[in-house]
PLY file of the C-alpha trace (Angstrom):
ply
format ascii 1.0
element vertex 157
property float x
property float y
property float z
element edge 156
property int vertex1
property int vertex2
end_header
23.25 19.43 -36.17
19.71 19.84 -37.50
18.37 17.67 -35.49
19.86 19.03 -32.37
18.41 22.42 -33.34
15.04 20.50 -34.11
14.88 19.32 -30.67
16.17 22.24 -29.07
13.46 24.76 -30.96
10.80 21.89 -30.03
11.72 21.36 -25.82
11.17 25.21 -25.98
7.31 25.23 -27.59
6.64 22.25 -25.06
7.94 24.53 -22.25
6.27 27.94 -23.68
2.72 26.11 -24.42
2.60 24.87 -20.40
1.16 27.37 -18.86
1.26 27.46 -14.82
-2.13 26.51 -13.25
-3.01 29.55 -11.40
-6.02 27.78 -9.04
-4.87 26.64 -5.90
-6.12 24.78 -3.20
-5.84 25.17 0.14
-4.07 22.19 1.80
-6.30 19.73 4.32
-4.10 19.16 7.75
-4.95 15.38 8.26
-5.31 16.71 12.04
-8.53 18.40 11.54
-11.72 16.83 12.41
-13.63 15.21 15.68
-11.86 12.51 16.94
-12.78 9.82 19.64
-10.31 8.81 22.26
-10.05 5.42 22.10
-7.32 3.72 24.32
-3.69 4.73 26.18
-0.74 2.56 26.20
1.60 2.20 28.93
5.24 1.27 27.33
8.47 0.65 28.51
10.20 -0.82 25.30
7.70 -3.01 25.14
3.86 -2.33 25.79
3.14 -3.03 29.47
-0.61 -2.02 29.36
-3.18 -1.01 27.70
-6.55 0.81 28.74
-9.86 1.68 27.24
-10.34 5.17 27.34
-12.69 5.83 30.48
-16.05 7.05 28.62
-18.76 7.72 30.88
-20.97 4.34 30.61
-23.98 4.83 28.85
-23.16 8.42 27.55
-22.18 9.29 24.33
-18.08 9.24 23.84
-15.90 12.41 25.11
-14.79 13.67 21.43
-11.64 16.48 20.72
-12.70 18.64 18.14
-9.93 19.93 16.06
-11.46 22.92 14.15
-7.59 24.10 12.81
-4.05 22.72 13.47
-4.25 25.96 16.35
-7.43 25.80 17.67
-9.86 22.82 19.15
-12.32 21.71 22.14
-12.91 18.89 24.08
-16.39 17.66 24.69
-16.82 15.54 27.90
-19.73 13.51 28.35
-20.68 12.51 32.33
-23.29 12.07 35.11
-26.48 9.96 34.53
-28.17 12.50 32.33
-24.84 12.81 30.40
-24.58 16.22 30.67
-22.10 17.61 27.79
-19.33 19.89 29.06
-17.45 21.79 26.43
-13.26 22.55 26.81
-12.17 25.45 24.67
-8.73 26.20 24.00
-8.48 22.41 24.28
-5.38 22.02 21.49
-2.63 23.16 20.20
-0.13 22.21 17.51
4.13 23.50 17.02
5.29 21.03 14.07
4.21 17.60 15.26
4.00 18.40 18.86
0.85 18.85 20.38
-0.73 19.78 23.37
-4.30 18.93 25.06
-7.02 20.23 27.27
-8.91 16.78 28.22
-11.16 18.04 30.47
-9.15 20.23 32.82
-6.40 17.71 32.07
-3.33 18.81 30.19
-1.05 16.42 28.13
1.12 16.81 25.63
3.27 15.13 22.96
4.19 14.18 19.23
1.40 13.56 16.85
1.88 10.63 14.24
-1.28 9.67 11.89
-2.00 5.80 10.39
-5.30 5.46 8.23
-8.00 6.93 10.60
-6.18 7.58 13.77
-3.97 9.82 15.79
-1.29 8.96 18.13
-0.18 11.07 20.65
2.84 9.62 22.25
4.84 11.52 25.09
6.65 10.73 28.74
4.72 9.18 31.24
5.53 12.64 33.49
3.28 14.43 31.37
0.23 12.09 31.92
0.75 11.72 35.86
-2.67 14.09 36.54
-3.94 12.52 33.58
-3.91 8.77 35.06
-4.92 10.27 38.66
-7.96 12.01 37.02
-8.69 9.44 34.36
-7.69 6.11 36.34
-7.61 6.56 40.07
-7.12 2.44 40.16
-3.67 2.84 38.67
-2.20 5.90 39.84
-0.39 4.59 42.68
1.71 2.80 39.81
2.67 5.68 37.87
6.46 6.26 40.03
7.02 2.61 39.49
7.23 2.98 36.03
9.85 5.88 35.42
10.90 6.19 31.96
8.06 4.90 30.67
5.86 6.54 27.83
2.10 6.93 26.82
0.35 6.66 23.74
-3.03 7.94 23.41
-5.05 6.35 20.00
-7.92 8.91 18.62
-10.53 7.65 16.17
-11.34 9.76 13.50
-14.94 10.20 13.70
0 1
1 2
2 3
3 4
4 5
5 6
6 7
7 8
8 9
9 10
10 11
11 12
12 13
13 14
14 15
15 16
16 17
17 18
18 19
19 20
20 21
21 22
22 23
23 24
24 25
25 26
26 27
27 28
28 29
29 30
30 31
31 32
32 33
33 34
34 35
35 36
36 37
37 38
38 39
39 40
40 41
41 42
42 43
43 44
44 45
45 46
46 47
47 48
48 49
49 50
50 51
51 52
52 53
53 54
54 55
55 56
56 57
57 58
58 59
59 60
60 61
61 62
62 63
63 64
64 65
65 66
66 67
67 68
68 69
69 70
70 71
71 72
72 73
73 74
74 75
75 76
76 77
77 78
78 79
79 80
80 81
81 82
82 83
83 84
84 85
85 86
86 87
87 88
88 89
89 90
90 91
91 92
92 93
93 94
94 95
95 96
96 97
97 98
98 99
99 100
100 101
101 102
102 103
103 104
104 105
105 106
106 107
107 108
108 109
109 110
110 111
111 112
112 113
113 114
114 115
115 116
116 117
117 118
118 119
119 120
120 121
121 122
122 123
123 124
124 125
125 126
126 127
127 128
128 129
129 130
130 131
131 132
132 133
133 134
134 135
135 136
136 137
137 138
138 139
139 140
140 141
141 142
142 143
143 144
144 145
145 146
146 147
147 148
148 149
149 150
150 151
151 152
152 153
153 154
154 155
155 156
């Protein structure tokens, strides 16, 4: 009986002498940062295709910068003198759906994270003007591939 009582009196110095850490720090959302687009999938259970992302050749790459898990622009890079042109109010994030401004193109989808990149994955609907604008060469095979989904990789730069 002593030594329950021993143990009992000693749990409740360890308990009393642990004081809670009052500093906090603000938690980092893994979303936030500049990120380069880097390629979209086409998939229909498997992967049918796969793209580079279009950069404008011999410009520096289109980037998304995500300044808070609600707010974010696009910069797009174009012409011979590649010219910078600046999206605001490109993203937006609900839980892990997300929505984009590439350009004056609108996507949307789920975000998923692996090392130093960003998926966004959604229908193949909600890229059609994105593959028109983006990839004129391929657009014409967009309603031959109902069902099908997109997955947009992003580099963390």
């Amino acid at each position: 009986m002593k030594k329950i009582t021993s143990i009992v009196a000693l749990s409740g110095l360890v308990f009393a002498s642990c004081s809670e850490d009052k500093t906090t720090t603000e938690p980092t959302d893994e979303i936030v940062g500049k990120w380069v687009p880097k390629n979209v999938e086409l998939i229909q259970v498997v992967k049918l295709y796969e793209y580079d992302y279009p950069h404008t050749v011999g410009c520096d790459k289109d980037f998304l910068d995500i300044q808070s898990t609600t707010q974010g622009t696009f910069t797009h890079f174009s012409g011979t003198e590649c010219k910078a042109k600046v999206a605001s109010q490109a993203f937006s994030k609900e839980g892990s759906d997300v929505k984009l401004n590439l350009n004056g193109v609108e996507v949307s989808g789920k975000a998923t994270f692996s090392g130093n990149q960003m998926y966004i994955t959604g229908s193949l609907g909600d890229y059609t003007t994105f593959f028109q604008e983006y990839f004129p060469e391929y657009a014409s095979m967009i309603s031959m591939l109902s069902g099908a989904t997109v997955k947009m990789t992003f580099d963390k730069k």
